[in-house]
Every structure is written in structure tokens, then in C-alpha cells.
PQR file with spaces between the fields and no chain letter, atoms N, CA, C, O and H, PARSE charges and radii, in Angstrom:
ATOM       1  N    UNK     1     -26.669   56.585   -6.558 -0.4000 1.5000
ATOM       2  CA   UNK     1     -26.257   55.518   -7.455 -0.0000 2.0000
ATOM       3  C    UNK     1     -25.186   56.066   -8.396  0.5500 1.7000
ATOM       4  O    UNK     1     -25.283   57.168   -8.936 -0.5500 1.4000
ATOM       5  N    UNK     2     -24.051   55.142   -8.577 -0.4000 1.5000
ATOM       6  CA   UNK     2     -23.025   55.588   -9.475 -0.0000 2.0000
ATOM       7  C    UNK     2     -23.632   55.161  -10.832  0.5500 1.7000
ATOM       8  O    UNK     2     -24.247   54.150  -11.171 -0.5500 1.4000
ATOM       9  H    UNK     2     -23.972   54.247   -8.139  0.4000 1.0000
ATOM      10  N    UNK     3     -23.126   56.635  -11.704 -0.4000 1.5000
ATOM      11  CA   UNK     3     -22.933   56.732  -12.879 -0.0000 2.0000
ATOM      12  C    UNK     3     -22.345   55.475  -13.939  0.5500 1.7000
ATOM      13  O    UNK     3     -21.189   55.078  -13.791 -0.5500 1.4000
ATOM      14  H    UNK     3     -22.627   57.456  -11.428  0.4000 1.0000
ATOM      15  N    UNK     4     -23.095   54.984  -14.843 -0.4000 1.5000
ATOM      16  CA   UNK     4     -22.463   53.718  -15.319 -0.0000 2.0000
ATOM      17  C    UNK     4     -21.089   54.389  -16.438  0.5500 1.7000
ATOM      18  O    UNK     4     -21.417   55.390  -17.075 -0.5500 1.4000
ATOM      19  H    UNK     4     -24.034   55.307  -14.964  0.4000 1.0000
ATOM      20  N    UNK     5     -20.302   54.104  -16.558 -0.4000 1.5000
ATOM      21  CA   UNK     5     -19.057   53.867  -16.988 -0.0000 2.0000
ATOM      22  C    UNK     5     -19.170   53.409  -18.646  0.5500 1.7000
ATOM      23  O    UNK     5     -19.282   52.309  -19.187 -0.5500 1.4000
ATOM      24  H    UNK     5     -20.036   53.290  -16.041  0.4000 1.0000
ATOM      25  N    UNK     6     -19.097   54.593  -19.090 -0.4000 1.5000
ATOM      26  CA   UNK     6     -18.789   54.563  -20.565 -0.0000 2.0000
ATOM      27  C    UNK     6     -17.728   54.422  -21.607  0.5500 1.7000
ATOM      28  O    UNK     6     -16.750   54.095  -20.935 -0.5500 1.4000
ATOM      29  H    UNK     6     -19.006   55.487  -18.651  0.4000 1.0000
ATOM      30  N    UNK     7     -17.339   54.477  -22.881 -0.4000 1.5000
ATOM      31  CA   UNK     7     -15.987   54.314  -22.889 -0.0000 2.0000
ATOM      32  C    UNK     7     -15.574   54.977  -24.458  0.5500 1.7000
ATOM      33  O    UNK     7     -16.512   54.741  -25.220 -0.5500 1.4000
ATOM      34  H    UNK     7     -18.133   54.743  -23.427  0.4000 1.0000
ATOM      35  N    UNK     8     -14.583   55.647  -25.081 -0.4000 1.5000
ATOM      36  CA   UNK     8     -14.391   56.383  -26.029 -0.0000 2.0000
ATOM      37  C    UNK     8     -13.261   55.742  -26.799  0.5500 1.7000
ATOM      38  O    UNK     8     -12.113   56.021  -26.452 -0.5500 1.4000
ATOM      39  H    UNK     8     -13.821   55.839  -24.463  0.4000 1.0000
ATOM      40  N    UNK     9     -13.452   54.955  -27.753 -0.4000 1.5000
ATOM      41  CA   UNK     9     -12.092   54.050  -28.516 -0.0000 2.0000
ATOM      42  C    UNK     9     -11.441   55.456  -29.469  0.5500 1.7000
ATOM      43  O    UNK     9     -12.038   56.429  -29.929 -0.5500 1.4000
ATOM      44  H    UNK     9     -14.384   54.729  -28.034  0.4000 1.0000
ATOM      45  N    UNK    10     -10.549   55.222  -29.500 -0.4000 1.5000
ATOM      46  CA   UNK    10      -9.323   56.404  -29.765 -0.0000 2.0000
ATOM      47  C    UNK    10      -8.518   56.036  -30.921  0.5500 1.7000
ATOM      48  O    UNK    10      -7.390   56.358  -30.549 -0.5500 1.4000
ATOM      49  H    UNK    10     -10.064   54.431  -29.126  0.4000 1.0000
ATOM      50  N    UNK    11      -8.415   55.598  -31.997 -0.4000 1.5000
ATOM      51  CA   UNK    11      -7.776   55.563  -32.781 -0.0000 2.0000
ATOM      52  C    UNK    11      -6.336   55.707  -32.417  0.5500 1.7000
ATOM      53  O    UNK    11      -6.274   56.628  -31.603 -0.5500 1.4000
ATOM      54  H    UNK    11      -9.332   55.336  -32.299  0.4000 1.0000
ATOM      55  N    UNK    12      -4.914   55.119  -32.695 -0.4000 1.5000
ATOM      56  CA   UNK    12      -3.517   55.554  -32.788 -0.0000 2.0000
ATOM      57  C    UNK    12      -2.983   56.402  -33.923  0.5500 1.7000
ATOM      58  O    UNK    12      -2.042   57.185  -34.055 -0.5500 1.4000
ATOM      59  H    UNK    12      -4.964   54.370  -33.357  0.4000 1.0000
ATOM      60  N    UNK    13      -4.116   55.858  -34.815 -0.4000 1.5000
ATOM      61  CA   UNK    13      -3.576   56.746  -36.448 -0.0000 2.0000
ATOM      62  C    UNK    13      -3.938   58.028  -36.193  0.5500 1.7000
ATOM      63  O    UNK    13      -3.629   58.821  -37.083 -0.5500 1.4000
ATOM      64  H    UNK    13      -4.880   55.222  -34.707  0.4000 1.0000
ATOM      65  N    UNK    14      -4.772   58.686  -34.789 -0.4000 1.5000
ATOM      66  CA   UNK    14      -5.166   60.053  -34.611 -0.0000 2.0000
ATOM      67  C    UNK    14      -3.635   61.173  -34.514  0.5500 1.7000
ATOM      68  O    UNK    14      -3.676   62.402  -34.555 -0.5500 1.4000
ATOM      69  H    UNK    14      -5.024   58.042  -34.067  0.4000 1.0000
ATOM      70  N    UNK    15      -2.625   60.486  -34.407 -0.4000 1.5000
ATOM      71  CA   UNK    15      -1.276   61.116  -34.566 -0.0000 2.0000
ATOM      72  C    UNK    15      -0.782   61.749  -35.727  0.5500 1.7000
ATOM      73  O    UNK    15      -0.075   62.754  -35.804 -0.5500 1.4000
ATOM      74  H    UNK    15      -2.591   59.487  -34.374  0.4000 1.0000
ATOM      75  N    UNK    16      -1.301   60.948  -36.728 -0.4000 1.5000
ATOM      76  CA   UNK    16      -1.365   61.539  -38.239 -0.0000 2.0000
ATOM      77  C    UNK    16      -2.210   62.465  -38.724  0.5500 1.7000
ATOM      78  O    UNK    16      -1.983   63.033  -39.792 -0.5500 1.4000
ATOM      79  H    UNK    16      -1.875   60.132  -36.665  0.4000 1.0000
ATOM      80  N    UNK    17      -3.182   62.689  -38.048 -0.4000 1.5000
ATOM      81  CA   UNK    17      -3.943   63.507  -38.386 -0.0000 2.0000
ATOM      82  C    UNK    17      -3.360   64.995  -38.745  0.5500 1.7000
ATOM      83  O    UNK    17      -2.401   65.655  -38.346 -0.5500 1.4000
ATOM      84  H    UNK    17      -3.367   62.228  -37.181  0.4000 1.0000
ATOM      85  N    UNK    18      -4.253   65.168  -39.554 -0.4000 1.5000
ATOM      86  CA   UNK    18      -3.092   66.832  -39.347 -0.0000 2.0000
ATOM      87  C    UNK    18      -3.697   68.498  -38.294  0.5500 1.7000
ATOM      88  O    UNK    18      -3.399   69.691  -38.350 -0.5500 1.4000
ATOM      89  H    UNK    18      -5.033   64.632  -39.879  0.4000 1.0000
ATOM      90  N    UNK    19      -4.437   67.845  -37.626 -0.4000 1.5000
ATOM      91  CA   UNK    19      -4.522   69.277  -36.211 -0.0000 2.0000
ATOM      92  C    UNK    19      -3.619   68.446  -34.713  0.5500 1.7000
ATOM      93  O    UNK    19      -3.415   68.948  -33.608 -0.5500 1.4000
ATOM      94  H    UNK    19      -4.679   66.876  -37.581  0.4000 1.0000
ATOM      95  N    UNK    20      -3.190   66.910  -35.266 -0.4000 1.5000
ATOM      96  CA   UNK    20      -2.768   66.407  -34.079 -0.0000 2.0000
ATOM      97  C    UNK    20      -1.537   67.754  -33.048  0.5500 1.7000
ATOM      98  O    UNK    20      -1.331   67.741  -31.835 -0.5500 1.4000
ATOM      99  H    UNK    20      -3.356   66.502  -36.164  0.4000 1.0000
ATOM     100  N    UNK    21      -1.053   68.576  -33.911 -0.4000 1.5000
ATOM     101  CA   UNK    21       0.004   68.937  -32.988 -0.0000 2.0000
ATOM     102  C    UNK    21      -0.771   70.562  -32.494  0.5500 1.7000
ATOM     103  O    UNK    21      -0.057   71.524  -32.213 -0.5500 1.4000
ATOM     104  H    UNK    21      -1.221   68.587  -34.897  0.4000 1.0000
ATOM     105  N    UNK    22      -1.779   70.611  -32.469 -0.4000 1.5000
ATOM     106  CA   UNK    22      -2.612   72.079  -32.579 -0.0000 2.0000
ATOM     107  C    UNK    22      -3.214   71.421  -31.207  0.5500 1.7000
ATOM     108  O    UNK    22      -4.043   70.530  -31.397 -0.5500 1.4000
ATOM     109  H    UNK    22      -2.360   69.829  -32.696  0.4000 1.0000
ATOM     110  N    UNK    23      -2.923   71.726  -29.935 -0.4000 1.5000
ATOM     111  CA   UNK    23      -3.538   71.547  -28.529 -0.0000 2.0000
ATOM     112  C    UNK    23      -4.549   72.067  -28.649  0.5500 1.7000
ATOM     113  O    UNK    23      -5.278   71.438  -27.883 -0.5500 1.4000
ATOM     114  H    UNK    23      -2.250   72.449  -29.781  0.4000 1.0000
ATOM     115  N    UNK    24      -5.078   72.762  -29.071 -0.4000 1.5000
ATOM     116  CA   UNK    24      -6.532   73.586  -28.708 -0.0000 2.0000
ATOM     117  C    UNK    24      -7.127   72.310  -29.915  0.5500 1.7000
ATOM     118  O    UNK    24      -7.798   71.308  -29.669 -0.5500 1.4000
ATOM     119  H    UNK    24      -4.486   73.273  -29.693  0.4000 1.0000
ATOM     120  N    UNK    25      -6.748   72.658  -30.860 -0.4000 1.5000
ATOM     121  CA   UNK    25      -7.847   71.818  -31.841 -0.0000 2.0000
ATOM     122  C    UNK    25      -8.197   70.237  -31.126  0.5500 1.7000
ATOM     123  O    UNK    25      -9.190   69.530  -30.959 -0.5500 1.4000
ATOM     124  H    UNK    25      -6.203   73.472  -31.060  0.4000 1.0000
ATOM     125  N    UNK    26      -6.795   70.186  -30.844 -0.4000 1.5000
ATOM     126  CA   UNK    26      -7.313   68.372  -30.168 -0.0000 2.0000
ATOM     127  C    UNK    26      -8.246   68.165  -29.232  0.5500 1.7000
ATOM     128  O    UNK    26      -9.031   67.223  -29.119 -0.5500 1.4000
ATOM     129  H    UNK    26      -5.988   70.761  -30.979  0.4000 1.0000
ATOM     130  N    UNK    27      -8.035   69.533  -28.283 -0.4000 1.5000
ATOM     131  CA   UNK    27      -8.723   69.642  -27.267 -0.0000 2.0000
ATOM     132  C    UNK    27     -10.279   69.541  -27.112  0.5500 1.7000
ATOM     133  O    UNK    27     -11.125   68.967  -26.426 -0.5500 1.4000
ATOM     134  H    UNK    27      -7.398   70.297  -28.375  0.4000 1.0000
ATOM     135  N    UNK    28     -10.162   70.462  -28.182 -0.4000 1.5000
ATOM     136  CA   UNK    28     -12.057   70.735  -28.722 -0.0000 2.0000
ATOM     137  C    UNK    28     -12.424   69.256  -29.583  0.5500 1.7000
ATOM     138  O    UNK    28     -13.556   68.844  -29.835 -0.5500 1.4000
ATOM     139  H    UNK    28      -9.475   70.929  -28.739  0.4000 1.0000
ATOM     140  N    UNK    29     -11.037   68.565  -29.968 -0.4000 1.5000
ATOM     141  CA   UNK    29     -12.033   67.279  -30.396 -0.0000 2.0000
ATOM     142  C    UNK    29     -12.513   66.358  -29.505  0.5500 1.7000
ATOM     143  O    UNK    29     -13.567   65.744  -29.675 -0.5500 1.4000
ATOM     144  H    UNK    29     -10.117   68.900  -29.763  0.4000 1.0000
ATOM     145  N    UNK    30     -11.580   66.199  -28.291 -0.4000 1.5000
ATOM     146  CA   UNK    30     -11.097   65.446  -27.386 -0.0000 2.0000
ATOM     147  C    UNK    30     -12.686   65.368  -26.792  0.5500 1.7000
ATOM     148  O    UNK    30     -13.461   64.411  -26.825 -0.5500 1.4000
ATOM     149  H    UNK    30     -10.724   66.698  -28.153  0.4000 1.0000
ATOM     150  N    UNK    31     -12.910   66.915  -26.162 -0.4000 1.5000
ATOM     151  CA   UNK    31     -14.059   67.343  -25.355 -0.0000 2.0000
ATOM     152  C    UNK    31     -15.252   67.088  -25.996  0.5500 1.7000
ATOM     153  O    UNK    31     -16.218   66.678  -25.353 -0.5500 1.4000
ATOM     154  H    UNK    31     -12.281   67.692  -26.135  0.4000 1.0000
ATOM     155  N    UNK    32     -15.328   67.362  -27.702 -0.4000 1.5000
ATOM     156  CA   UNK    32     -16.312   67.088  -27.979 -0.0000 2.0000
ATOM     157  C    UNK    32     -17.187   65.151  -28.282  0.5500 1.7000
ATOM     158  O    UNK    32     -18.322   64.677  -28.246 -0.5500 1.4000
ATOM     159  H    UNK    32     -14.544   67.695  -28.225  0.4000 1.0000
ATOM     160  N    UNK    33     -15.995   64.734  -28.513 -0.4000 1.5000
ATOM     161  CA   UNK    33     -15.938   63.041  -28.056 -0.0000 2.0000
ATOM     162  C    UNK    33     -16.260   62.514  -26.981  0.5500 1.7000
ATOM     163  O    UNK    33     -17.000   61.530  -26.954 -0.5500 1.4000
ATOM     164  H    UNK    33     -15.073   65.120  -28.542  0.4000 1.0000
ATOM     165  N    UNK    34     -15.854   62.972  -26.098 -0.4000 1.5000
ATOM     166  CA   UNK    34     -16.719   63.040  -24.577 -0.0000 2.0000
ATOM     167  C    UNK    34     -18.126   63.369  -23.893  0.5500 1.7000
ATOM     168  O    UNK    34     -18.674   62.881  -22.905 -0.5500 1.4000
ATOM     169  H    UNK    34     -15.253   63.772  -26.120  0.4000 1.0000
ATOM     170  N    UNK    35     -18.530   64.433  -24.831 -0.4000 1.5000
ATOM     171  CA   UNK    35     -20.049   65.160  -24.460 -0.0000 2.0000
ATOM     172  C    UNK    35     -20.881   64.295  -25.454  0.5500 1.7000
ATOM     173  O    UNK    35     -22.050   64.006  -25.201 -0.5500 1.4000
ATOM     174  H    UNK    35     -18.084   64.830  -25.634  0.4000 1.0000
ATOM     175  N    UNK    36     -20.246   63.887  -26.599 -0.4000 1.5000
ATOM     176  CA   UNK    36     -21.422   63.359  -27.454 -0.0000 2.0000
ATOM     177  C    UNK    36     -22.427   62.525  -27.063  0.5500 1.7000
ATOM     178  O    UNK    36     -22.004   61.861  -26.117 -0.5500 1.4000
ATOM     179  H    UNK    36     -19.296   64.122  -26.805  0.4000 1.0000
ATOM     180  N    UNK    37     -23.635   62.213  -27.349 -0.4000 1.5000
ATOM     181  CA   UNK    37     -24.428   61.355  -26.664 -0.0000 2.0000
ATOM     182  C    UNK    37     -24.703   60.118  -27.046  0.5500 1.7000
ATOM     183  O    UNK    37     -25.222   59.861  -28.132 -0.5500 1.4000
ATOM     184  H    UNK    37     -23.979   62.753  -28.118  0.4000 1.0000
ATOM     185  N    UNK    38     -24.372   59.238  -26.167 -0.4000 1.5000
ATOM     186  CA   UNK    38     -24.844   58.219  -26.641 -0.0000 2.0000
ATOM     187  C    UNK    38     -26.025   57.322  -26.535  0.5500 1.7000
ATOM     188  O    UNK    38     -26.103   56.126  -26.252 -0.5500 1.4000
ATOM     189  H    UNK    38     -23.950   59.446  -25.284  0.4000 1.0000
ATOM     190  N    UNK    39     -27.076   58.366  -26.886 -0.4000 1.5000
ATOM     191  CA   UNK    39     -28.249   57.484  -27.258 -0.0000 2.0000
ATOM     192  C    UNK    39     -28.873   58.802  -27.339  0.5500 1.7000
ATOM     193  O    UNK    39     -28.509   59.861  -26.829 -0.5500 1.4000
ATOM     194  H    UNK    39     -27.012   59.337  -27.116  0.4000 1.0000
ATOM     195  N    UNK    40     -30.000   58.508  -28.160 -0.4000 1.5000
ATOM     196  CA   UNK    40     -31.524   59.481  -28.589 -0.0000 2.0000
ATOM     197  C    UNK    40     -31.875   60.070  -27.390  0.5500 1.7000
ATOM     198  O    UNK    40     -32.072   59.464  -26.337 -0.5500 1.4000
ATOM     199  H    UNK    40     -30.296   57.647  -28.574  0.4000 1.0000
ATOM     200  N    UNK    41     -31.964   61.489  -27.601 -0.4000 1.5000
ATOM     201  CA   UNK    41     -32.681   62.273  -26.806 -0.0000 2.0000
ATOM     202  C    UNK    41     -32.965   63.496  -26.952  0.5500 1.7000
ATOM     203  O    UNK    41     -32.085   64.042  -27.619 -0.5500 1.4000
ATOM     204  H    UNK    41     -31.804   61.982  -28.457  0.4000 1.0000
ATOM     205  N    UNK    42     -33.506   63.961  -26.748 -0.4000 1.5000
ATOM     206  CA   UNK    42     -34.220   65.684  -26.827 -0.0000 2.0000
ATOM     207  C    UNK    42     -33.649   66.505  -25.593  0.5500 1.7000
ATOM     208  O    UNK    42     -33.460   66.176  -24.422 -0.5500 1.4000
ATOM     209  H    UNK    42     -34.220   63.518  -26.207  0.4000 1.0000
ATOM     210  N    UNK    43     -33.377   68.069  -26.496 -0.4000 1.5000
ATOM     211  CA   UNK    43     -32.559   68.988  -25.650 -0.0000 2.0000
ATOM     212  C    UNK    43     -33.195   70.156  -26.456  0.5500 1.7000
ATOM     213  O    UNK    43     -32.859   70.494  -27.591 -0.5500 1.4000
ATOM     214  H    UNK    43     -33.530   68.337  -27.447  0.4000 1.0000
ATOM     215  N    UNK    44     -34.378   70.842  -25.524 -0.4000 1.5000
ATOM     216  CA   UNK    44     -34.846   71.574  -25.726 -0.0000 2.0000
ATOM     217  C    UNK    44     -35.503   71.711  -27.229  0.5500 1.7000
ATOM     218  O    UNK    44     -35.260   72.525  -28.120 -0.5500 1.4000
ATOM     219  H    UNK    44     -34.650   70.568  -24.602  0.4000 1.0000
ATOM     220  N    UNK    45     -36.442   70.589  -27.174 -0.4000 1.5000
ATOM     221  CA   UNK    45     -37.316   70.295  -28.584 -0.0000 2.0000
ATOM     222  C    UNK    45     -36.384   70.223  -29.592  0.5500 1.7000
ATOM     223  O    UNK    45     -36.504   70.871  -30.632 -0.5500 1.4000
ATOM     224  H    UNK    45     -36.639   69.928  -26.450  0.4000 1.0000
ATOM     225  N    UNK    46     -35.373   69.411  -29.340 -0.4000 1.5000
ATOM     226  CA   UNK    46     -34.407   69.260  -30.550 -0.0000 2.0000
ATOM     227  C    UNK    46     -34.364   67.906  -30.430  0.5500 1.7000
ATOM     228  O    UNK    46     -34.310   67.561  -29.250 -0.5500 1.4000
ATOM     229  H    UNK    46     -35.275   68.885  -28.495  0.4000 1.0000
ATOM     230  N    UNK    47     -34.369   66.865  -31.342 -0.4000 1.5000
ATOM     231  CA   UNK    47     -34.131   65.613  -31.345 -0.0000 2.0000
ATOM     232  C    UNK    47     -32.570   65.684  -31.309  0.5500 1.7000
ATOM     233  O    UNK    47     -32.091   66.522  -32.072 -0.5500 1.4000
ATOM     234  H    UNK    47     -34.413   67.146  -32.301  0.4000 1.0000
ATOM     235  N    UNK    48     -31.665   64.933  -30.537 -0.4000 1.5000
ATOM     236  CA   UNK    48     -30.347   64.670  -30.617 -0.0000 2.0000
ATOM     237  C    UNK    48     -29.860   63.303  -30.399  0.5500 1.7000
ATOM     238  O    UNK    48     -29.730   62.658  -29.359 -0.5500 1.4000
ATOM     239  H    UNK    48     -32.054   64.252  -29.917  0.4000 1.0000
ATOM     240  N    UNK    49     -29.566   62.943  -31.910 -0.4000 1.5000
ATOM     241  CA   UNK    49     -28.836   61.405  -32.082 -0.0000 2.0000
ATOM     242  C    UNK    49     -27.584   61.570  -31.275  0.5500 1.7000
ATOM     243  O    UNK    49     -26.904   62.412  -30.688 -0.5500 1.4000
ATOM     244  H    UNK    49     -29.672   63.467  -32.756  0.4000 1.0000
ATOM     245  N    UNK    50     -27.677   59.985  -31.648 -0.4000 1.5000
ATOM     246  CA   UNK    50     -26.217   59.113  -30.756 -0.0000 2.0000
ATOM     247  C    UNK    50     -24.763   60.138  -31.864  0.5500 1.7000
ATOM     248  O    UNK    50     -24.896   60.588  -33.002 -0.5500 1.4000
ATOM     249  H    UNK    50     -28.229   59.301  -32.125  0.4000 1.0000
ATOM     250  N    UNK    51     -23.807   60.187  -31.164 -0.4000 1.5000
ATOM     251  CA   UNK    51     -22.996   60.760  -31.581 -0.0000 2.0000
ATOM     252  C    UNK    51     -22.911   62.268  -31.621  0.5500 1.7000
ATOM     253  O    UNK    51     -21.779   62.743  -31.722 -0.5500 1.4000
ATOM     254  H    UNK    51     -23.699   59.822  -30.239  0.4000 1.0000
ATOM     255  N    UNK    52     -23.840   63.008  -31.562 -0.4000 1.5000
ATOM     256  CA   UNK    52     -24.395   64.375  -31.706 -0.0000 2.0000
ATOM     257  C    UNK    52     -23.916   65.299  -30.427  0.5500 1.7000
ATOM     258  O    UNK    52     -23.880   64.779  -29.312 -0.5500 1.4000
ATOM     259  H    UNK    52     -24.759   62.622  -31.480  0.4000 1.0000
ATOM     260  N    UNK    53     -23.621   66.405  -30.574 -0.4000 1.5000
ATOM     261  CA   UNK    53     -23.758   66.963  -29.273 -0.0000 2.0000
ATOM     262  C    UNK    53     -24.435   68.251  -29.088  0.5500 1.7000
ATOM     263  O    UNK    53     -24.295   68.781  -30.190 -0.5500 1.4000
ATOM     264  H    UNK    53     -23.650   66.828  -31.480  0.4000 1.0000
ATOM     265  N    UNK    54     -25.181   69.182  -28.236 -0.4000 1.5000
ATOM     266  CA   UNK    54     -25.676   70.396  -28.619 -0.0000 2.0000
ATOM     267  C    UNK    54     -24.418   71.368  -27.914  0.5500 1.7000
ATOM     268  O    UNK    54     -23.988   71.406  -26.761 -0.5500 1.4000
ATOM     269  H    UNK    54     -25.295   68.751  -27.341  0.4000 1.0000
ATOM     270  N    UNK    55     -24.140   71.935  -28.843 -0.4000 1.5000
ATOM     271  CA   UNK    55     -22.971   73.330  -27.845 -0.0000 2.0000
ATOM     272  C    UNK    55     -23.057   74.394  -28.519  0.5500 1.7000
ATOM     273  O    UNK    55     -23.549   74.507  -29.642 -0.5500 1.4000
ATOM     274  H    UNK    55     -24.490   71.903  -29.779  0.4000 1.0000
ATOM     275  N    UNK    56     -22.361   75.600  -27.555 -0.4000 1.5000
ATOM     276  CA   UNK    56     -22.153   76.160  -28.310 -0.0000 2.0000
ATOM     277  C    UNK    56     -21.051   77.217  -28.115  0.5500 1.7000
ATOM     278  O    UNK    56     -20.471   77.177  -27.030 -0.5500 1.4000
ATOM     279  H    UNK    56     -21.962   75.509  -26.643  0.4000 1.0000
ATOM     280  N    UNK    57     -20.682   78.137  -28.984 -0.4000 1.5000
ATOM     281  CA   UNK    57     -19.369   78.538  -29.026 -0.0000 2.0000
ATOM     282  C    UNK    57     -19.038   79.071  -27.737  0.5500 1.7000
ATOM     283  O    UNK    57     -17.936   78.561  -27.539 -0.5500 1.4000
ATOM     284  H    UNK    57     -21.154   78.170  -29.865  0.4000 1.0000
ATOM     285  N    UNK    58     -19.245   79.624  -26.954 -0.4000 1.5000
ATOM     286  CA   UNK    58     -19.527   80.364  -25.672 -0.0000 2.0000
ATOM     287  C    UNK    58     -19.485   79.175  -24.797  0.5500 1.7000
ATOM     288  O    UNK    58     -18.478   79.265  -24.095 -0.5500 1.4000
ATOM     289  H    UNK    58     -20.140   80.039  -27.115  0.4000 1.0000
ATOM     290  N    UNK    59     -19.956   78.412  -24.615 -0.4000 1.5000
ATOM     291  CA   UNK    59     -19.920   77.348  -23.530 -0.0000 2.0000
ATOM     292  C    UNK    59     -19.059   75.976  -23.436  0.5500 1.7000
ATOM     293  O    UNK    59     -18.749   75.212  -22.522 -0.5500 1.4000
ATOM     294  H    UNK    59     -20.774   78.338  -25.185  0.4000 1.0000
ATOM     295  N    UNK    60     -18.751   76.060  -25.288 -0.4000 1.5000
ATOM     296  CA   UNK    60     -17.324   75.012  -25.281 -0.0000 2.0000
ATOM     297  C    UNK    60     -16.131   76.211  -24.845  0.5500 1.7000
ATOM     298  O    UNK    60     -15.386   76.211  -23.865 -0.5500 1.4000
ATOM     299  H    UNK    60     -19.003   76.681  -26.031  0.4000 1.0000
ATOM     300  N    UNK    61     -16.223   76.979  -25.694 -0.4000 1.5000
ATOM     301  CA   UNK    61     -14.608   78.053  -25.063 -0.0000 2.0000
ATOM     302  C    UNK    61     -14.777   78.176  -23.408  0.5500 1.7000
ATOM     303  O    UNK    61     -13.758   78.500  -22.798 -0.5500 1.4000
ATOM     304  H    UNK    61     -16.828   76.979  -26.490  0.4000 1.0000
ATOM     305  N    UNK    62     -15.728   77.991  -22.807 -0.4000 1.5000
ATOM     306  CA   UNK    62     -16.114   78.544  -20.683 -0.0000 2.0000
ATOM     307  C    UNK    62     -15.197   77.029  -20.199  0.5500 1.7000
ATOM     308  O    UNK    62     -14.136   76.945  -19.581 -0.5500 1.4000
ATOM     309  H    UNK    62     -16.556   77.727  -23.302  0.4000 1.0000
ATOM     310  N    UNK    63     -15.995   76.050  -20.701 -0.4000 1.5000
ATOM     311  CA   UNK    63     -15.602   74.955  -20.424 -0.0000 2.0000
ATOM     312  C    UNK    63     -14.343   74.267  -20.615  0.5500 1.7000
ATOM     313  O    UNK    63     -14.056   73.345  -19.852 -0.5500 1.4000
ATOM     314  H    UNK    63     -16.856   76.118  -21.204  0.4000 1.0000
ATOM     315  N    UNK    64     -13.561   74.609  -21.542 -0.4000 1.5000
ATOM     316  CA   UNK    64     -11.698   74.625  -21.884 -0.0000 2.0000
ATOM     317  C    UNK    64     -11.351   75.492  -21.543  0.5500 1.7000
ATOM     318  O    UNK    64     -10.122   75.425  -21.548 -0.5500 1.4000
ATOM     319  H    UNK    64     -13.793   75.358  -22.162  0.4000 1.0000
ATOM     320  N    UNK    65     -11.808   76.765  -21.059 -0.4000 1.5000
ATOM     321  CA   UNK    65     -11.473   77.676  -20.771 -0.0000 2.0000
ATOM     322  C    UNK    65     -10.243   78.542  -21.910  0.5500 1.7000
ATOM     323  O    UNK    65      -9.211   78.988  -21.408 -0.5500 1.4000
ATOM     324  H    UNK    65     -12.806   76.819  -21.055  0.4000 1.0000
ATOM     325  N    UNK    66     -10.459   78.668  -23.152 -0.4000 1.5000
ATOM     326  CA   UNK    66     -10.166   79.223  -24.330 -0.0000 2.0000
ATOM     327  C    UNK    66     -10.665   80.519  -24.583  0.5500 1.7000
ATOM     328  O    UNK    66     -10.424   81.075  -25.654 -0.5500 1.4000
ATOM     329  H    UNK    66     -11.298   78.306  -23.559  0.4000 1.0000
């Protein structure tokens, strides 16, 4: 069964931001906007809200490969 199809609204004013021109920084926001969860759940006896994500430094840098 396919995966249902989620969706990430993006702001335009994210251009102003000020890490917008820092590729790595966007990157790690980008990625982390993507993994966040959306909805309640537990990850290894940790409660993890909507929006939340569990990572960590070692496995976001493997995963961008940074």
C-alpha cells in the first residue's frame, strides 16, 4: 500500500530570512521540516509531538551527508 502524501507549506518571506543564503543551514532546516512528525507518537519511551523530531547530530550530518 502506498504511502499517503503529505505536504510542507513554505513560506516566500523564507528568502528574507537571514541563513537563507547559508546552503547547509537551509538544508538542515529544509530536512528537518520534512522528518518532523506529524502526529503523537513515542520513539523509544519518549513522547514526540506533532512538529517535533528526534535526531541527532551524527545522523542528521550521515543523512546530508555534511
Amino acid at each position: 500500500m502506498t504511502e499517503r502524501t503529505t505536504f510542507v507549506k513554505l513560506d516566500r518571506n523564507i528568502q528574507r530570512w537571514r541563513w537563507y543564503t547559508n546552503a547547509n543551514v537551509l538544508r538542515v532546516f529544509i530536512h528537518l521540516l520534512l522528518n518532523a512528525s506529524i502526529s503523537e507518537r513515542e520513539y523509544e519511551s519518549i513522547q514526540i509531538g506533532r512538529g517535533e523530531v528526534a535526531i541527532t547530530y551524527d545522523s542528521l550530518s550521515s543523512a546530508l551527508r555534511l
